[in-house]
C-alpha positions as CSV (number, residue, x, y, z in Angstrom):
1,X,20.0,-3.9,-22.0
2,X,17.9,-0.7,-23.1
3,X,14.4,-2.8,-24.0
4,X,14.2,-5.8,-22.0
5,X,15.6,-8.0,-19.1
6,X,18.9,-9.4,-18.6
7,X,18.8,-13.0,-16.6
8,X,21.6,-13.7,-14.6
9,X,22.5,-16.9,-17.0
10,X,23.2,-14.0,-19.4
11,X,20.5,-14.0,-21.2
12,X,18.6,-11.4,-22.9
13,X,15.1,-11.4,-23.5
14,X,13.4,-8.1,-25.1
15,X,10.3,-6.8,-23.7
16,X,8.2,-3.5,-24.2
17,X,7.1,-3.9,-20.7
18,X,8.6,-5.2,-17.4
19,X,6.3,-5.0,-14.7
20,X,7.7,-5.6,-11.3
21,X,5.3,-7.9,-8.6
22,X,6.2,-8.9,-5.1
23,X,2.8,-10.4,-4.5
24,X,2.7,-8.3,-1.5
25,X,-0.6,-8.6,0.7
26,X,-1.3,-6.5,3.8
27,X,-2.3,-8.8,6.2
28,X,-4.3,-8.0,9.1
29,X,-4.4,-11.4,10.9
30,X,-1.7,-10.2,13.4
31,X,-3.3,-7.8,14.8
32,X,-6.4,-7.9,17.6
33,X,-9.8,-7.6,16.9
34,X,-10.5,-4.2,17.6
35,X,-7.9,-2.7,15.4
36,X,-9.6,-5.5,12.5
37,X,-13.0,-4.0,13.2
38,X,-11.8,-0.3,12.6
39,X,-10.0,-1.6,9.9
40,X,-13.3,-2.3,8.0
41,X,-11.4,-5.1,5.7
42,X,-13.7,-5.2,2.8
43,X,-14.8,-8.8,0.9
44,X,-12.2,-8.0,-1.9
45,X,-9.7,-5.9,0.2
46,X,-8.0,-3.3,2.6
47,X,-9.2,0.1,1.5
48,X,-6.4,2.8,2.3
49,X,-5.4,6.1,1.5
50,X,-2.7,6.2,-0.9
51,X,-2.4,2.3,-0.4
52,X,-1.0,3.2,3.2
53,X,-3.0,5.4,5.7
54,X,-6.9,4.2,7.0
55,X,-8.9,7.3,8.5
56,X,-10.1,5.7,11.0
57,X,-7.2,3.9,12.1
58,X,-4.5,7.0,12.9
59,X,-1.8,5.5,14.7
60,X,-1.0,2.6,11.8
61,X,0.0,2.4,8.4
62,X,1.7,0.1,6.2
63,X,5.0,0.7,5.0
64,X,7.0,-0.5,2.0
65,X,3.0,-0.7,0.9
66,X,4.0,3.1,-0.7
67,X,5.9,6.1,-0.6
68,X,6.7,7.0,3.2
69,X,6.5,10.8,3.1
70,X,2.5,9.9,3.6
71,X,2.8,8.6,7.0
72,X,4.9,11.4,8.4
73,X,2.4,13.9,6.4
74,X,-1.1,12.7,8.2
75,X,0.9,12.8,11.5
76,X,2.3,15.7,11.0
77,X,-0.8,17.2,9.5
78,X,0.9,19.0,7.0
79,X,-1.1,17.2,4.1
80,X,-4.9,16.9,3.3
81,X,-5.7,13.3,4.7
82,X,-9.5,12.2,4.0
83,X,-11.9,11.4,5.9
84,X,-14.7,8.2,5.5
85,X,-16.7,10.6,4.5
86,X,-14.9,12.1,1.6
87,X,-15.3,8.7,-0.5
88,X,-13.5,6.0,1.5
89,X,-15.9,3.0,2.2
């Protein structure tokens, strides 16, 4: 179906827009209170860069969050990767 969703009973249903949600959260609950703190978990979220990498937090990030090649670019340096300073809260 070109412009909409086929169920699996069969049926069609047209759409101009299907908009895929997991409802994924990052959760930060499993790990200790140190990494938490450096974390800075704001009231209304995790602030990261690209929705995977924390500056202050190098040795962490949250895959299937984003696009992998981020990771491996901040460890690898081979990409600009911000600092708190450069706008992050």
């Amino acid at each position: 179906m070109d412009e909409g969703v086929l169920l699996d009973t069969g049926q069609e249903v047209p759409a101009d827009l299907v908009v895929y949600c997991t409802g994924f959260k990052q959760a930060v609950h499993i790990f200790d209170a140190t990494v938490v703190q450096r974390l800075r978990v704001a009231d209304d979220g995790l602030y990261l860069y690209r929705g995977i990498l924390h500056p202050d937090v190098d040795d962490l990030a949250f895959i299937g969050c984003g696009p992998a090649q981020w990771p491996d670019a901040a460890a690898t340096a081979s990409t600009f990767f911000p600092t708190t300073t450069a706008g992050a809260p």
